[in-house]
Steps between C-alpha positions, in 0.01 A plus 500: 500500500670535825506837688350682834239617580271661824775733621512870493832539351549582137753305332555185775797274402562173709726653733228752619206254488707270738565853725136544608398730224133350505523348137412143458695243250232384259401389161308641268291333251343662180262210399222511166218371711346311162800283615484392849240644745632741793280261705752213414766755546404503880457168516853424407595815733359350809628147459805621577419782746500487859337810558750598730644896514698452814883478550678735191217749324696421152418136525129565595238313257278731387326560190459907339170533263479735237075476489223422688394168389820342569504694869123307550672170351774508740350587775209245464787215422725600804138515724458135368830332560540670798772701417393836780915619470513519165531887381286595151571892418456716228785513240798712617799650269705211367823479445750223329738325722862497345585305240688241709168421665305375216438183443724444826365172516646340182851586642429350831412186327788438305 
């Protein structure tokens, strides 16, 4: 699911998120971890991160934990690649991003 997250606003739309209003654009995934592991999670995560929260804070990679093993196996992964930008925090409020913004990529590709 697309939405926002990080800010102290309640209800962020797209409009406010690109204002300033300290939410970040972001995905969140519900995964069954008999599945896939969360470690492979971050693995796939930081092949395409840059670790980089400079220039708009909407844009910033980042990843939001909601328990303490996966704070430790973040933090130990970013420590390892390197990755000293990168911000890990504790789960804020979530909220979905409009309609029109999920899946936003399949209607860019067409």
């Amino acid at each position: 699911m697309v939405g926002y997250t990080g800010g102290t606003t309640a209800s962020p739309t797209y409009k406010t998120v690109c204002a300033g209003d300290g939410h970040t654009e972001a995905i969140l995934i519900e995964f069954d971890p008999a599945e896939v592991s969360y470690k492979k999670l971050l693995n796939i995560f930081f092949r395409g991160c840059n670790a980089s929260s400079k220039g708009k804070n909407q844009y910033k990679n980042a990843i939001w934990y909601y328990s303490e093993d996966h704070r430790a196996q973040a933090v130990e992964r970013a420590a390892k690649l390197r990755k000293n930008d990168l911000q890990i925090m504790e789960a804020k409020p979530w909220w979905n991003a409009e309609d029109r913004h999920q899946k936003y990529y399949e209607s860019r590709a067409r």
